[in-house]
KOLSEMI-26151 format. One record per atom (N, C-alpha, C, O): x, z, y; residue in three letters. Coordinates in steps of 0.2 Angstrom, whole numbers, plus 5000, padded with zeros to 4 digits. Layout:
N
XZYAla/...
//
This chain:
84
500450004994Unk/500050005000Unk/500450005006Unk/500850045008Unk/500349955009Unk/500649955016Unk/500449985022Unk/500449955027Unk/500150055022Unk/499950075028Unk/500250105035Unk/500750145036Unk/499950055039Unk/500250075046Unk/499950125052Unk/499450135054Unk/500350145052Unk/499850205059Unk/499650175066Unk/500150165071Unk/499050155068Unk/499050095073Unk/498650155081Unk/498850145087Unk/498150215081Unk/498150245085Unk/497750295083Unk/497350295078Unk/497850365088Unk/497350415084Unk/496650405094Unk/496750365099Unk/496150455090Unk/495750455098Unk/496250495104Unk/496550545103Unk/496250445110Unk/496650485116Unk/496450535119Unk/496750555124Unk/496050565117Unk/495650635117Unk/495650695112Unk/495350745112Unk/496150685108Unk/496150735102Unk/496250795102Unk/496650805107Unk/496150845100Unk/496450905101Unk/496750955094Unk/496751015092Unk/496950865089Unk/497250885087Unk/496950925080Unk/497250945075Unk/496450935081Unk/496050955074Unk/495650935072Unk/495450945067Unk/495250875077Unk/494750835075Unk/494950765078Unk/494750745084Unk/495150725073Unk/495750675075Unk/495450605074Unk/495950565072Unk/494950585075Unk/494950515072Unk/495550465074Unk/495950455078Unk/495450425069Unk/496350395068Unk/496150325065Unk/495650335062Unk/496450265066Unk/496650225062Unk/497050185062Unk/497350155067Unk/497050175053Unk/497750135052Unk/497550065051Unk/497050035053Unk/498050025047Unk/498049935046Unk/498349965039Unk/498949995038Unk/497849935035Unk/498449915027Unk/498449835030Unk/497949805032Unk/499149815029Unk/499149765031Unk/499049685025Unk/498949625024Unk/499249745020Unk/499349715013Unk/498949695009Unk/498949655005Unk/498449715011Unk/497749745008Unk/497349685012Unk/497149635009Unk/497249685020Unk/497149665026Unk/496349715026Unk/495749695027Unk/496549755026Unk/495949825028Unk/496149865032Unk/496749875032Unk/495649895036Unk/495649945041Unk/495549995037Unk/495249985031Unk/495750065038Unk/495750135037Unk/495750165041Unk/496250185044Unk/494750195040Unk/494850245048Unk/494850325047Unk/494650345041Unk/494850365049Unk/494650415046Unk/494250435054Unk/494550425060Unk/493550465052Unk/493050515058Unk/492750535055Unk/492850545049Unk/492250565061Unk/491750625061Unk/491450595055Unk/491150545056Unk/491250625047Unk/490650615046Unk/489850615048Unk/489650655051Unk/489450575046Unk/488750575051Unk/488450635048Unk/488550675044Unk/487750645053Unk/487650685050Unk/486950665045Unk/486750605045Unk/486550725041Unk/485950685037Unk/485550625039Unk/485350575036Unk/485350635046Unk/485050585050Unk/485250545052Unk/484950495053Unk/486050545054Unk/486050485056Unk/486350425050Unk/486550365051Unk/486250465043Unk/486450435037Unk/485950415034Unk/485950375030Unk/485350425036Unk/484650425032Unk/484450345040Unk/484250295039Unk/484550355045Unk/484450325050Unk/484650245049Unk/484350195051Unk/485350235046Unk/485650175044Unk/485650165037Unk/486050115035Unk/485350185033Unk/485050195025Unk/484250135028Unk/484050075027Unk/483850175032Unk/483250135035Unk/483450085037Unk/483350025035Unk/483950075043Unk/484049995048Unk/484049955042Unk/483749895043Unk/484349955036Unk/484449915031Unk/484349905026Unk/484749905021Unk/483449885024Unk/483149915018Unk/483449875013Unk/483449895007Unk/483949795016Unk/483949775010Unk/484549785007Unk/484649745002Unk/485049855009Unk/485649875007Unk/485449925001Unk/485749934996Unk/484749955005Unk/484750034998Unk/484950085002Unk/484850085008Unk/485250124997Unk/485550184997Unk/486350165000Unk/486650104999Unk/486650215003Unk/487350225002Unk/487650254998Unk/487650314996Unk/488050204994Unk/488350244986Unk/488650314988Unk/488950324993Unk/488650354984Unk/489350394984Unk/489950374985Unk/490450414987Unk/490150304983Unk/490850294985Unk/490950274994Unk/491450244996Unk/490450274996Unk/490350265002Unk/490250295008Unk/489750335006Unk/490450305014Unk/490350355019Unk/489950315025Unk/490150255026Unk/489650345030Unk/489550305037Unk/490150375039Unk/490250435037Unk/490450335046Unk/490850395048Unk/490750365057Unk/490550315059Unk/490950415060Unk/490850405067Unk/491550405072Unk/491950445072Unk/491450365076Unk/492150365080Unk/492150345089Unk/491750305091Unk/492450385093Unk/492150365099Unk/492350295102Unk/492850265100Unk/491850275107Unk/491950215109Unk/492850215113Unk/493350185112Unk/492750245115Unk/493650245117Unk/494250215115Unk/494650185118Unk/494050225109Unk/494450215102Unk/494450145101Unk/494950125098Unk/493950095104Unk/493950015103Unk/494549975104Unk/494849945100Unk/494849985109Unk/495549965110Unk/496149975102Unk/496549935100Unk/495850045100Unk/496350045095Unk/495950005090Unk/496149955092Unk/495550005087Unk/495249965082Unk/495349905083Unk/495449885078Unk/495249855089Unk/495549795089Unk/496049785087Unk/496149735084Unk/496749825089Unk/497449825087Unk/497549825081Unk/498049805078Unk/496949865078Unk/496949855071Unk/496749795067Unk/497049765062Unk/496149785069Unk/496149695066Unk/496549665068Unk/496549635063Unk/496849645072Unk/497349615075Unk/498049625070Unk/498249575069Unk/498249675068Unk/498949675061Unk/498549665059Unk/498549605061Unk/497849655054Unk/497549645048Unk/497349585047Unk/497449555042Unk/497149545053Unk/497049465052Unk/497349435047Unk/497049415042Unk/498249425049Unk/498349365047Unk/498349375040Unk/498349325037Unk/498449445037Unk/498549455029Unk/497949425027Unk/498049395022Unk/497349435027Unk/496549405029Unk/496649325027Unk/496249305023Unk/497149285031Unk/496949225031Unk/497249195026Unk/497149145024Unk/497849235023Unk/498049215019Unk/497849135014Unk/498149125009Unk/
//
């Protein structure tokens, strides 16, 4: 796994740290946030009847908008592995 460290939230304080990285190998984003909460898990479970449930091996996770600058820089290493 080639993971790269691409930015944490500029607001952090460091115990609640949303962050992401670029597997660039992979060409995947890995975020870590806030998990949601019941409702807003059950709220995107409804927006998309025709998805179902949210498996267990899956999370909604939440990140501040702030954070978008970092998330682009992250697509941006993962693209080109992507076009491969």
């Amino acid at each position: 796994m080639a993971l790269r460290f691409v930015g944490i939230d500029p607001n952090t304080d460091h115990d609640h740290c949303p962050t992401v990285w670029a597997d660039e190998e992979a060409g995947e984003l890995v975020i870590q946030g806030w998990k949601a909460s019941p409702e807003l898990r059950a709220a995107c479970e409804s927006d998309t009847p025709a998805n179902g449930t949210i498996p267990d091996s899956e999370e909604i996770i939440r990140i501040p908008a702030r954070m978008v600058p970092i998330i682009r820089k992250a697509c941006d290493a993962v693209e080109p592995s992507a076009v491969q």
